[in-house]
N, C-alpha and C positions, 0 to 999 in steps of 0.2 A: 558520507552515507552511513547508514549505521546496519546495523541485521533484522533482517525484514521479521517482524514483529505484529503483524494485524490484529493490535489491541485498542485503535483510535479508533473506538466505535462510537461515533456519534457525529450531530451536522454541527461544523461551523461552516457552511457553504452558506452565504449572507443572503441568496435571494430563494432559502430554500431550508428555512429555517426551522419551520414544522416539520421535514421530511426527515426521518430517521434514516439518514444513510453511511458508511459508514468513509471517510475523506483519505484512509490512505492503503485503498485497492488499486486505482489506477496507475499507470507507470511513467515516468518522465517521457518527456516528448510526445510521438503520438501513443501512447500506449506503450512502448516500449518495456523491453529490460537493460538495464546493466548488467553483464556480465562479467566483468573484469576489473583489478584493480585500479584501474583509470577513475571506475566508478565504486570502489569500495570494497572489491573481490579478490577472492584471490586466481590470480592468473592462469594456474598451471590446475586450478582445480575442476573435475569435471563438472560440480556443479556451482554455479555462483551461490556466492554466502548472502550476499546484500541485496536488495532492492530499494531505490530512491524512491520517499515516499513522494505522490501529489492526490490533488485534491480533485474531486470527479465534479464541476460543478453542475447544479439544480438550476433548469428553465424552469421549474413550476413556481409561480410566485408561493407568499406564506400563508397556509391553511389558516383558516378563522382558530382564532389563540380557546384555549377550552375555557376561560371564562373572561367575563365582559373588563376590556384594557380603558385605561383611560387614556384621554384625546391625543394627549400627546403622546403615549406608547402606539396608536393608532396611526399616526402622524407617521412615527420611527419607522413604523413595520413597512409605510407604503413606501419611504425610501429607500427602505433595504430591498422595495422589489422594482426598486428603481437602479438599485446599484447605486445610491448614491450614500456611502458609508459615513463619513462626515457628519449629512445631513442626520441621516438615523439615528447618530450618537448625542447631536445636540437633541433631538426632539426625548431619547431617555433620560439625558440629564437633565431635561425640564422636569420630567414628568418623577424622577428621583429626587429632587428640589420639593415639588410641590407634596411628595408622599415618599416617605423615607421607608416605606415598607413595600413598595411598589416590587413585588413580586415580580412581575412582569419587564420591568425596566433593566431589574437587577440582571435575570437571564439574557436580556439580551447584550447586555452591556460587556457581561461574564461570556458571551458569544463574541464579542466582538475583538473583547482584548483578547480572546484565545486568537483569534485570526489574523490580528498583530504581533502574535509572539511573547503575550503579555499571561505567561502561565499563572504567576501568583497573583496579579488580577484577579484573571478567570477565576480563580479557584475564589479569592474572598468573595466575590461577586455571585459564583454558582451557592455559595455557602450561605451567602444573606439573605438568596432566591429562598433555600431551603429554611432557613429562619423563620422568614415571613412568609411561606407557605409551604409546610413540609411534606404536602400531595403534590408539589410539584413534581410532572413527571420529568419534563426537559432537562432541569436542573439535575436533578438524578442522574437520569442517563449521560450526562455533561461534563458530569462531574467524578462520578465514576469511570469516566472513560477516562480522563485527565491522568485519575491518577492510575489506572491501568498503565499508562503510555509512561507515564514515571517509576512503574516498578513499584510502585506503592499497594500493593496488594491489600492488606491488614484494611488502609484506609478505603480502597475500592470497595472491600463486604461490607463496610462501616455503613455505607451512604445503601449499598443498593437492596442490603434485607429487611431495614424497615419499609424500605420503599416496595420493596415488592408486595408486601401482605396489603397496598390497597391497591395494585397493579401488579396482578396474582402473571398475568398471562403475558406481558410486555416482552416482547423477545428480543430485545435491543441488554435490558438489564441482567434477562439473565447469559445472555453473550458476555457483558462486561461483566458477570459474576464467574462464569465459566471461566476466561479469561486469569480472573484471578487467583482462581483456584487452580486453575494450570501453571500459571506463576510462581506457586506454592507447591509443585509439585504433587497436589492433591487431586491426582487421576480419576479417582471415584465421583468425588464431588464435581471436577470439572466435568467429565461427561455426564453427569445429571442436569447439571443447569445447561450445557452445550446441546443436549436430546428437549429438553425446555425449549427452547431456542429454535431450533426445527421444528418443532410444532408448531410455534405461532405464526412460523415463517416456511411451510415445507418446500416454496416452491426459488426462495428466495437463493440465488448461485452465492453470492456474498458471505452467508452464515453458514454456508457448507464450507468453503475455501477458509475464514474464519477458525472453523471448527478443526477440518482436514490439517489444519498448520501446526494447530496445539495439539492433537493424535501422535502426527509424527513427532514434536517434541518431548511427548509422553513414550515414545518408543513402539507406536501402535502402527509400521510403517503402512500395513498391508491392506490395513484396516483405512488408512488413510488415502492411498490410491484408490481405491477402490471410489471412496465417497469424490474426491476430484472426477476422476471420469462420470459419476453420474452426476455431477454438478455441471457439468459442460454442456446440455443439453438447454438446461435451465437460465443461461448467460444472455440468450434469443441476440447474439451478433454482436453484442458490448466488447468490443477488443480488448478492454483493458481488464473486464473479469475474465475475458476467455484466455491472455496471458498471464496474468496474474495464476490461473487455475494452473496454468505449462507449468508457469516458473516452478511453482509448487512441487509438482511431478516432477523436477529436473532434481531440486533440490532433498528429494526421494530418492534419485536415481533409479526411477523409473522409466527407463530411457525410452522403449517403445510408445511407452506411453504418453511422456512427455513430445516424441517428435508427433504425433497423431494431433494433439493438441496444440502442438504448435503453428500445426498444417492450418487447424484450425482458423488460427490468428493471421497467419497469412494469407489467406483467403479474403479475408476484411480488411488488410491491410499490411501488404510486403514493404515493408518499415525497413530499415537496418539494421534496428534493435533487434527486432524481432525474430528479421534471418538469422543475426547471427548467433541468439541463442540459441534456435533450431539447432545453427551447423553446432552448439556445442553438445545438444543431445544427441545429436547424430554420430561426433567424436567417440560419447560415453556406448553407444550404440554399435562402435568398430564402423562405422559406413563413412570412412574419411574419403569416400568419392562424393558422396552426396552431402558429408560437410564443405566441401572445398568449393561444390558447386555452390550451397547459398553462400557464402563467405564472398566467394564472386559476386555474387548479386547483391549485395550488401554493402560493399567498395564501390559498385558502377551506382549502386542508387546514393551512396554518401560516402562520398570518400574523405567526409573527415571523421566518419564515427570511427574514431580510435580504437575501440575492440575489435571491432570487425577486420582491420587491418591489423593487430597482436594477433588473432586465430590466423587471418589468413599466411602469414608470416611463417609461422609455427607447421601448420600444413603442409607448405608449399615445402619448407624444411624437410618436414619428415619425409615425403615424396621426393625429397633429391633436386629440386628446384631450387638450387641455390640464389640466380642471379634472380626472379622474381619474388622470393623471400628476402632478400637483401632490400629490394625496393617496399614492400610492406612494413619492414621492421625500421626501414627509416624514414619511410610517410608517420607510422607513428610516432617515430622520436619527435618529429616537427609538429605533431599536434600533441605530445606532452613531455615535454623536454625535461620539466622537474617535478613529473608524476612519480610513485612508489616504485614504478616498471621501470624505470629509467635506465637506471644501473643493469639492471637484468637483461634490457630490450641492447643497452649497447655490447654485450655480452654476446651475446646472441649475431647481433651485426658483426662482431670481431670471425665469430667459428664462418659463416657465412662468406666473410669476401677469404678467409684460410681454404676454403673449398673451392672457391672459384681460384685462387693463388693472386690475389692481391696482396 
């Protein structure tokens, strides 16, 4: 897993093509978090560093395209709200065959190899989009997220400032422009195009957690809480913004705020991920009764989500519960025997049965 980053602003959700939305707010499993180096964190930290990214997918099939496709890109498009990817890729390589400038073909094509893993694809593909028609908005925003999520900053303003002067108002580009210019440590410019961005979209949870991310990366913590809690209102029950919003706050350490939030998420959905990031705001929070309790709940709903069993280990430790810390810290040795924690968690088992006098 890598460190959560919400710079992949744009669709490759295949039946939901036209929807600007952005594919890596949601959290593995149901909505969950990763908290722990099992999943990419660090263990002992109060707040997790990483989040796995996934993808949120679109039931709305794809909006009528902004100008008239040819048969076969029409052809594609109904397979892709068929889910049938295959098919949609032969009907644009016809339609790529019979018209080499096929705007249209090219974007989705450049859509598609992103959703296989096929970055330099995408990218020539988003680029021939823009070739053959440099109002393309999709392609823009496509393509300039690509290279957001590459670190390619320089190349991200590249694509998205011409593109903006005939798509003054698009609040997807200037996210991906904000973005980069937060990439670049360019605070100023970042929050102009990121205040751009909420305008086109005031009411949007997405573009605030988005934004709230690159704040606190700018050193703006306060400034940054502030805008999550009032983005939490704006989520209307989507578990996976309404934790994504916690994580966020945890990774503030903004502990009361973060456990409120995470109530939140719990409420729609008492996951294991979810508890047990709770109990790790709740840790940052000193409430290790009421971390121990979700952690509890978190083992009886899944006992094999391995973090949840590393906190409750740790817990039960600090409280002097040796023999039921003993059994935590080696339910997770057995669900990751040659994870990062390894060496640590059997460490940990040794001081554990020295207290008990084994």
């Amino acid at each position: 897993m890598r460190t959560f980053t919400p710079c992949h602003w744009h669709s490759v959700d295949l039946r939901g093509l036209r929807r600007r939305r952005p594919l890596r707010l949601a959290f593995a499993a149901v909505c969950g978090v990763a908290v722990l180096g099992c999943a990419g964190a660090s263990p002992d930290a109060t707040a997790p560093s990483t989040v796995p990214p996934a993808s949120e997918p679109s039931s709305s099939p794809p909006a009528p395209p902004d100008a008239p496709v040819s048969p076969e890109v029409a052809k594609g498009v109904a397979a892709l709200e068929a889910n049938d990817l295959a098919t949609a890729k032969t009907h644009f390589q016809a339609a790529l065959a019979a018209n080499g400038s096929d705007a249209d073909a090219l974007y989705y094509l450049g859509a598609l190899s992103e959703k296989a893993g096929d970055m330099a694809g995408a990218e020539a593909s988003y680029k021939a989009a823009l070739r053959a028609r440099p109002d393309s908005l999709m392609a823009a925003q496509n393509l300039s997220a690509l290279y957001d999520d590459a670190q390619r900053f320089d190349e991200a303003l590249a694509i998205v400032s011409p593109s903006l002067t005939t798509h003054a108002t698009d609040g997807t580009l200037h996210l991906n422009a904000g973005i980069a210019h937060a990439g670049k440590k360019e605070a100023d410019a970042a929050i102009r195009e990121f205040d751009a961005a909420i305008a086109a979209a005031p009411s949007d949870a997405t573009y605030r957690l988005v934004y709230a991310h690159w704040l606190g990366a700018l050193g703006q913590r306060d400034t940054a809480v502030k805008m999550l809690g009032a983005a939490l209102p704006m989520a209307h029950g989507n578990v996976g913004v309404v934790a994504a919003l916690a994580h966020e706050l945890h990774v503030l350490a903004a502990f009361p705020e973060c456990v409120a939030a995470f109530t939140r998420a719990v409420a729609l959905n008492p996951a294991a991920e979810i508890l047990t990031e709770r109990a790790a705001c709740k840790i940052g929070q000193k409430d290790d009764a009421g971390a121990l309790d979700d952690l509890r709940s978190a083992t009886a709903k899944d006992s094999k989500y391995a973090p949840a069993q590393y906190y409750l280990g740790n817990e039960l430790a600090k409280a002097g519960h040796y023999g039921p810390a003993l059994a935590a810290y080696q339910a997770f040795l057995r669900l990751e025997p040659n994870g990062p924690l390894a060496k640590g968690v059997a460490e940990k088992i040794r001081l554990a049965k020295q207290h008990l006098g084994q």
